[in-house]
N, C-alpha and C positions, 0 to 999 in steps of 0.2 A: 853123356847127354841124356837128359830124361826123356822118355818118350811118350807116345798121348794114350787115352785106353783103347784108341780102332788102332792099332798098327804102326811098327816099326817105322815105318816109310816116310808117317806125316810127325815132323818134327819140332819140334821148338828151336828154329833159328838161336844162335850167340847173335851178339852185337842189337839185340833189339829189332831182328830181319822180320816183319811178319809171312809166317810161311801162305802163298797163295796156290800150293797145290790143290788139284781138285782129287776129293775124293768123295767114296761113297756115303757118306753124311753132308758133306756139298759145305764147303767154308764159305759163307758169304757174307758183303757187307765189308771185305778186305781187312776182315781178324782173322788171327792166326787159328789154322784147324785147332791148337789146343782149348781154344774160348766153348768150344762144343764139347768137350771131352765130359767125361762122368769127373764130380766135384772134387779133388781132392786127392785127384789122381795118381798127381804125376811126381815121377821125383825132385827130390834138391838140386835145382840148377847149378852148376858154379855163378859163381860173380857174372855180372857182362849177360847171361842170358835175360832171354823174355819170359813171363809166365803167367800166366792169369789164373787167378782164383777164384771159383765162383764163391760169392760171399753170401746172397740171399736172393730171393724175389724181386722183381723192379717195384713191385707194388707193399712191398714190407714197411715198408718207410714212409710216412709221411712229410711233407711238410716241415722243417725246424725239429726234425725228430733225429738223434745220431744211433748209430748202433758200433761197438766193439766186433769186429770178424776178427775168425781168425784165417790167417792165411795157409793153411794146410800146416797136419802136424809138423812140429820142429820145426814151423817157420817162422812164425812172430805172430803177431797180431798188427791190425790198423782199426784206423777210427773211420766208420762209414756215416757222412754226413747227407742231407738231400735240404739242398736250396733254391727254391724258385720251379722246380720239378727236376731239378739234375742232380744225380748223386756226385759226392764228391769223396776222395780217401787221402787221411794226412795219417801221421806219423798215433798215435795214439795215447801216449805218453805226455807230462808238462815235462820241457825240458830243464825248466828250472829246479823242481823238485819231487820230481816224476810222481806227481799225483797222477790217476789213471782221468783222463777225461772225461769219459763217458760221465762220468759223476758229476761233471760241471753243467753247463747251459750252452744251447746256440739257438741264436736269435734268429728271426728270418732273414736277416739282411746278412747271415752268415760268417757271425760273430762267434767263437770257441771262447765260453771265459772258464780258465782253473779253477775247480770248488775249492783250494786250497790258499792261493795269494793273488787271486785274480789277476792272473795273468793272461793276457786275451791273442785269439789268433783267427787268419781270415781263413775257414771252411773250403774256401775254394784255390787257394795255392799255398796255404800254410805261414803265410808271412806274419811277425809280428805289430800288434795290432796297440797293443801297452803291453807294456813289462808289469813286473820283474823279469820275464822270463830274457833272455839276451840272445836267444840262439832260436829259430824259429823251425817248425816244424816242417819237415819231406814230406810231399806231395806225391802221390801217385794217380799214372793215370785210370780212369773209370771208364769201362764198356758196357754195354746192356744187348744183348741179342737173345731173341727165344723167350725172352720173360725173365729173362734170369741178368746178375750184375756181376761184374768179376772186377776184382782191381789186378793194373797190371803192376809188373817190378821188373825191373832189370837189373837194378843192385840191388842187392840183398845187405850189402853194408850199411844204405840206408835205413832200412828195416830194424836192424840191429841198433847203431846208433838212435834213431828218433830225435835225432835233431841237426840242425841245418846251420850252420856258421857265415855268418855272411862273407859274400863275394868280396875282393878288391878293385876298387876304381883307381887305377895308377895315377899317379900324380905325374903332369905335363911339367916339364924342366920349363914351358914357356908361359908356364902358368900364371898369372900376377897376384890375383887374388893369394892373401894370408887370414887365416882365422887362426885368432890365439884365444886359447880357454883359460882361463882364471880357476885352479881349482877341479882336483883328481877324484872326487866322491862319487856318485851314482850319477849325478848329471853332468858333471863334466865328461866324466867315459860316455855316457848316451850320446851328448854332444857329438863328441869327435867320432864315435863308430860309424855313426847316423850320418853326418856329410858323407861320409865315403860312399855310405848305400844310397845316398840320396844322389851319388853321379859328383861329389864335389872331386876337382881332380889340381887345387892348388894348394899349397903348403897349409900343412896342422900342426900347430905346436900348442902342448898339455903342458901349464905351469901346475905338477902341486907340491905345495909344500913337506910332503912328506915322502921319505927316504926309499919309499917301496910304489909300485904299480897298483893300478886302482884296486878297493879288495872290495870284498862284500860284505859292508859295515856291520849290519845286522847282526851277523853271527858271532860276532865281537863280546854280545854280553850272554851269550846262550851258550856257551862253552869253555870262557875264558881262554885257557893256554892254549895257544895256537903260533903260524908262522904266518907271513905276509902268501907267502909263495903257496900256502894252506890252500888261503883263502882268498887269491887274486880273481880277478873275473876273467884275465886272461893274460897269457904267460909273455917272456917279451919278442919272441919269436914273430906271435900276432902282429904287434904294432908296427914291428919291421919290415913286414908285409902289406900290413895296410898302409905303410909309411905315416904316421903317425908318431909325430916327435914329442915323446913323452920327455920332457927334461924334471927330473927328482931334487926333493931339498932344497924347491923355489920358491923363493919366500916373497910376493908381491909386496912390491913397498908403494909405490907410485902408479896413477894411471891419469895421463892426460889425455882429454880427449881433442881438442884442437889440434895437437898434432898426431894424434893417432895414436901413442906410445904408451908401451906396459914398459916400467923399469920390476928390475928385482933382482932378487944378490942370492946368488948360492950357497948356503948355511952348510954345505958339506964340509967347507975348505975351514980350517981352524981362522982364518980373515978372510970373509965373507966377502966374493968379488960380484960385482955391481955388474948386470948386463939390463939392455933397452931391445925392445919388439916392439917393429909397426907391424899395425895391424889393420887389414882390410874392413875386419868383421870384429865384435870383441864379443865373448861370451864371458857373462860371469858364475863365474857357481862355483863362490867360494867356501859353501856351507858355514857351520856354526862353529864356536868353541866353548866349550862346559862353562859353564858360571861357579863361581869358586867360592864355597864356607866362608859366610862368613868367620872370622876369628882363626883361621884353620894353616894362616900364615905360618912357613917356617916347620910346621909340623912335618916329621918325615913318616907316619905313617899313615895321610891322609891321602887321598887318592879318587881322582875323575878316571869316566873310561870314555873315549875316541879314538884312543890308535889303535896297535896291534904292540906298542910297547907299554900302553898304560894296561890293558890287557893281562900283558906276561908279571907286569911285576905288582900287581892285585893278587895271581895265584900265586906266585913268589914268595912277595908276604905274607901270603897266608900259611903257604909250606911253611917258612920259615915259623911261625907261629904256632903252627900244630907238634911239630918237632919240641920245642921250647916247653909246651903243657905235656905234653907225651910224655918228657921227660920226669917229669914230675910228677903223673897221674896218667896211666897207661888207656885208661879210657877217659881223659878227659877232652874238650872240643877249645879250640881256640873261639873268642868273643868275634864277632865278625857285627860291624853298627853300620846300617844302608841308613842315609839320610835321602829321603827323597822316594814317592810312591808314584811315580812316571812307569812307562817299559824301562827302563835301564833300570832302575831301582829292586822293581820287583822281579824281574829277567833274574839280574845278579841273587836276588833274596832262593829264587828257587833253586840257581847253578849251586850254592852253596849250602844249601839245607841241611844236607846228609852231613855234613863233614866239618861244619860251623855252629856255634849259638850265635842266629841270627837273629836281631832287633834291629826292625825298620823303625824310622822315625819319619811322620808325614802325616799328608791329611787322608782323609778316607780314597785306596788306590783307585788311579784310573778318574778321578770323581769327574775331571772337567769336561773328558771325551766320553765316558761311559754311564754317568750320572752316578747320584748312590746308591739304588738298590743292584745293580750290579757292580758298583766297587765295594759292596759292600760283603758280597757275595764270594768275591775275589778273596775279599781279608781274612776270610775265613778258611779257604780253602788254603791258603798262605798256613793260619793259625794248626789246622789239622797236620800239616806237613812240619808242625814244630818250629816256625817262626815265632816270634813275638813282635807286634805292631804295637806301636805307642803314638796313638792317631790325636791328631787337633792339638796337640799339647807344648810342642815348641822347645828351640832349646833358650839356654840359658848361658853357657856357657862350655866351653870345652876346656878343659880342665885337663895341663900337661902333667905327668905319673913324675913318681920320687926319686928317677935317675936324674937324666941329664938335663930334663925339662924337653928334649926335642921331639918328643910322642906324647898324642894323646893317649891318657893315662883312663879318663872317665868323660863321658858325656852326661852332661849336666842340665835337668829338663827345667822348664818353669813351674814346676809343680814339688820340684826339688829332688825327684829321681837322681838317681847315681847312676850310669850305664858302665860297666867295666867296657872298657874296648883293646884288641891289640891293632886292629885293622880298622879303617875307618873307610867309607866308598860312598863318597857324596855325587847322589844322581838327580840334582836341583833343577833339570832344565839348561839349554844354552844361549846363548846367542848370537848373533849373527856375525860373523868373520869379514868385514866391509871395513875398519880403519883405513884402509890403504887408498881408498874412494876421498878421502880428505885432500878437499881443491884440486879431485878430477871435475869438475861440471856438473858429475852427477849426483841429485837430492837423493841423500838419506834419511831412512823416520827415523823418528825418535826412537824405537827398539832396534836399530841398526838395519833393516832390511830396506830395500831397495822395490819399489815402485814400479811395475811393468803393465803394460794392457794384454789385452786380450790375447796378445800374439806372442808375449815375455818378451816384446821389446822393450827397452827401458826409455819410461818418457823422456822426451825432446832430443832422445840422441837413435837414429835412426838405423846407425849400423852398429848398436851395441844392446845385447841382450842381458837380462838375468836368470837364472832356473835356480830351482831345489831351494834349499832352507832357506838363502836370502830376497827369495821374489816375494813380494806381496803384488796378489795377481786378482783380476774381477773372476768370483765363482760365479758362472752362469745360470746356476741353480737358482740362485738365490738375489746374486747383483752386488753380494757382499765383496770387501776386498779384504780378502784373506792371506795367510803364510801359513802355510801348512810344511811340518817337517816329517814328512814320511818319505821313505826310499824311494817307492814306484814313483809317487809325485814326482821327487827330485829326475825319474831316469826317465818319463815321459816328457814332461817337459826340456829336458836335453833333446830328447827326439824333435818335437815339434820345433823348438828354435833353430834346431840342422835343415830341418827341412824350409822353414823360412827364409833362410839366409839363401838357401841356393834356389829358391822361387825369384828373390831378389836377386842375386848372380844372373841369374839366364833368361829377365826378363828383359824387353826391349826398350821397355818405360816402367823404370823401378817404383816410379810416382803411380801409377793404375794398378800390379798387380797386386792380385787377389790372393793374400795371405791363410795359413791355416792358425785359425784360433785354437788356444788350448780348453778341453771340453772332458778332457778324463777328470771321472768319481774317481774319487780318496778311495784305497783300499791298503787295511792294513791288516798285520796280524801279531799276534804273537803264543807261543807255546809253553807253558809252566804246568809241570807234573805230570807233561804227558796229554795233558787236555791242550785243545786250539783250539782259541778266541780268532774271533774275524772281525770286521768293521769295515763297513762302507760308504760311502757319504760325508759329507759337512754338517754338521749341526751344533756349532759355535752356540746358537742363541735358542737351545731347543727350549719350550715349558710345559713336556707333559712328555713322558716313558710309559709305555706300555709294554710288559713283560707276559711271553707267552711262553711258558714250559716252566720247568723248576729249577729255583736259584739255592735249593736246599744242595748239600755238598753229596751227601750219599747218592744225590740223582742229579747232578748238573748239567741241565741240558735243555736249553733255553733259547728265543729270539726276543730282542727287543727293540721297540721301534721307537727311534724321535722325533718329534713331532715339532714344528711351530705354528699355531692357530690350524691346527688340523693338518695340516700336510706332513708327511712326512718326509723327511729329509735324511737320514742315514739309519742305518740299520748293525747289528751287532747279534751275533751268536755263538754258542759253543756247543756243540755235539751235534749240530741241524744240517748238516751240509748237505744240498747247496745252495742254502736259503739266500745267504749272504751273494752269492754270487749271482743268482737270482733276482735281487733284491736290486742290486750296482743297475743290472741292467735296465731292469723296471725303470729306476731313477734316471739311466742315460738316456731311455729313448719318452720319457714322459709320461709314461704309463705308471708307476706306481700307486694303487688305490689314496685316498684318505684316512687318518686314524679311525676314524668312525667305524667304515667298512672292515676294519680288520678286525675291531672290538666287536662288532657285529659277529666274528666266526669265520669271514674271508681268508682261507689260504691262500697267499701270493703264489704258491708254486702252482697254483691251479690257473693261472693268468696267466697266455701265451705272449711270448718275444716275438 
């Protein structure tokens, strides 16, 4: 047991005891005599002790200001935040993808958002706030005596991990309430984690159609070969705990809403057996599926990517491919053709650079979220890394090689190009996965997405929600009704529909309560060659970009803003962190300048949250 720098005697209690001995330095105010001690003192508790660190000054900190302590040598570090005049100490790490926070933003209202993928957390007990992140950050307590601030610890396992997995709310065997989820993607798992935290304590059952536990889509086109089990967001142990009835390889075929019932048949079983769920609550979120080449029928070496098996057998073919030309020319590269300049497209064009001749075919990348002088900016730094883009020009035909006919052999442009290919990976954009909604009640648009308000409930059926790819939701921003297919979207919105549903569960008059609107900025990102692009905001109808820093490739490192009739509305950067994250929040709380004022010279980061 460690002892304090006056003497043996006064001790740092186990169990979290505050020691209330009196001694000659005088402990008062009921902290432990170690809170007095000279800074830095004391030794490595075991697990289970108390210990306080003095971190800084009471007066170091301003206002919305955080600081990085550390907690005495070899002990970690935390994030010292000060909201309202009270300091506050979380975990310091994002737990998503351990960006260091201090480099992010907190706002006064004691908001943490990650300069990385904006993932946000509350200052003052560490709970998640939006994702991506899924696991929330350890909280410690904060003392202040003498001028001086110390966080306390008593596990230090916390410290170490940096991040906080949510509790279980046990499910009552007398429970009635069922909520069935439609669909295993990022908002389906938000869905179901999120009743639990939210106190739901009746039956969950997860339909998704795929053979494996939810994973983390994303990473799917940034690394190719991988395992489900890689890349799950959590193992099955989890679910079984949170009791959460994840049932695999369920293929929604029917949903009535008059009587309540999800049909759908198990695709595991070589004859696919038919099961029925009522459902208290229904959530949909049954994301997208890839839009298919045209012409590209029959073809076996044509290939989309959403699972974790279209994944494996992309690099697959391509081993197989590199093998094949090896053989033949010991330095030569298999032909690898990306149809399509989306994230998937150019994702895949960069995982493959080194080790492929890749030619994308598409319009200028990124053009519709990013505009052109930064897609345009993009194509290049693509071109530097030895792609070849073949922009605006279109195909014409694909054109099967001189064996069997069943591979394409050449992609064939309008302009009369020849592309050799042995791999083809068409990243066209998807669509919405909702067939199974035919003569349930509920209206679908014309692009297959599904219609919800403000709350993701889906109009005129009141115990039935939508999230992620298929909602088209009102952006408050703007008033627009949008469908946005980005992850965090998709896992925020799972969040807020858990927590509606059991506002509605536990209210006494379901007809008056007071729902939580969905109100999270888009925040996306993506990584090629090592550089990360960010983006925050909606600006579907933007007509004016204003680009501040260099879109030249030897210096890439840039913010741009979009604007409609002067406002700006989303923002975009690569080497500026934590503009973007900066930026989200400017936009969340209404504060974000005008175009004008920025063209004027106005730094945003000089504008306080």
């Amino acid at each position: 047991m460690g002892n304090t720098a006056h003497g043996s005697r006064h001790r740092i209690h186990s169990q979290g005891t505050a020691c209330r001995d009196k001694c000659e330095r005088g402990c008062r105010g009921g902290f432990p005599c170690s809170l007095l001690a000279a800074p830095n003192s004391l030794s490595m508790p075991t697990n289970g002790c108390l210990l306080h660190s003095q971190v800084c000054d009471s007066f170091d900190l301003l206002d919305g200001e955080m600081r990085e302590v550390s907690l005495g040598e070899g002990r970690g570090k935390a994030l010292l935040s000060k909201v309202n005049g009270t300091h506050y100490a979380t975990s310091h790490l994002c737990p998503h993808a351990k960006a260091p926070l201090i480099k992010g933003t907190l706002s006064k209202d004691g908001r943490i958002v990650c300069p990385w993928h904006g993932a946000c957390f509350s200052a003052t007990t560490g709970d998640i706030e939006e994702s991506p992140s899924i696991d929330a950050l350890h909280s410690f307590p904060v003392k202040e005596a003498n001028g001086k601030v110390y966080v306390e610890v008593s596990n230090w396992e916390h410290v170490k991990q940096g991040r906080r997995t949510p509790k279980c709310v046990k499910r009552k065997g007398d429970a009635k309430a069922t909520v069935v989820i439609v669909g295993g993607g990022g908002a389906g798992f938000a869905a179901a984690e999120n009743l639990r935290l939210e106190g739901f304590n009746g039956k969950i059952v997860l339909l998704t159609s795929e053979p494996y536990l939810p994973i983390d889509r994303p990473k799917l086109s940034k690394s190719m070969k991988t395992t489900a089990s890689k890349i799950a967001l959590r193992d099955a142990a989890y679910y079984e705990t949170m009791q959460i009835d994840v049932r695999l390889s369920s293929q929604v075929t029917r949903v009535n809403t008059k009587t309540k019932i999800v049909e759908y048949v198990s695709t595991s079983n070589e004859s696919p057996a038919p099961f029925d769920l009522t459902y208290s609550f229904l959530i949909l979120a049954s994301g997208t599926v890839p839009r298919v080449l045209k012409g590209s029928a029959g073809f076996k070496n044509v290939y989309t990517l959403r699972t974790v098996s279209d994944s494996n057998a992309i690099e697959d073919a391509i081993q197989l491919a590199r093998e094949t030309v090896i053989s033949q020319d010991a330095n030569a590269k298999p032909n690898l053709v990306i149809v399509g300049t989306g994230f998937i497209g150019m994702e895949a064009a960069a995982a493959f650079s080194k080790t492929c001749n890749v030619t994308v075919i598409g319009s200028t990348p990124f053009k519709r979220t990013l505009g052109d002088q930064v897609g345009l900016a993009m194509a290049k730094l693509h071109e530097s890394n030895g792609v070849s883009l073949k922009l605006s020009i279109g195909i014409q035909a694909l054109e099967a090689d001189g064996r069997d006919g069943s591979q394409v052999g050449h992609v064939v442009l309008n302009d009369g190009q020849r592309i050799a290919v042995q791999v083809l990976v068409a990243g066209i954009g998807s669509i919405p996965a909702t067939d199974y909604l035919t003569d349930s009640g509920i209206s679908v648009n014309s692009d297959g997405g599904v219609s919800v308000d403000a709350f993701t409930r889906v109009s005129g059926h009141e115990n039935v929600f939508a999230v992620g790819d298929i909602a088209r939701y009102p952006y408050h921003i703007t008033g627009e009704k949008v469908r946005v297919e980005h992850w965090a979207v998709a896992q925020n919105q799972g969040r807020t529909a858990a927590q509606n549903i059991m506002r509605l569960i536990t209210a006494s008059d379901p007809s008056s309560v007071t729902l939580t609107p969905f109100t999270a900025i888009p925040f996306f990102w993506t990584v090629q060659y090592g550089k990360s692009l960010r983006f925050a905001g909606h600006a579907k109808n933007f007509d004016e970009i204003y680009v501040d820093g260099s879109l030249d490739i030897s210096n890439l490192s840039f913010v741009a803003y979009y604007a409609c009739e002067g406002k700006i509305l989303a923002i975009s950067s690569m080497g500026r962190d934590p503009i973007v994250a900066h930026g989200s929040e400017l936009i969340r709380l209404g504060r974000m300048p005008g175009l004008d004022a920025v063209k004027g010279g106005l730094d945003i980061l000089d504008l306080s949250l």
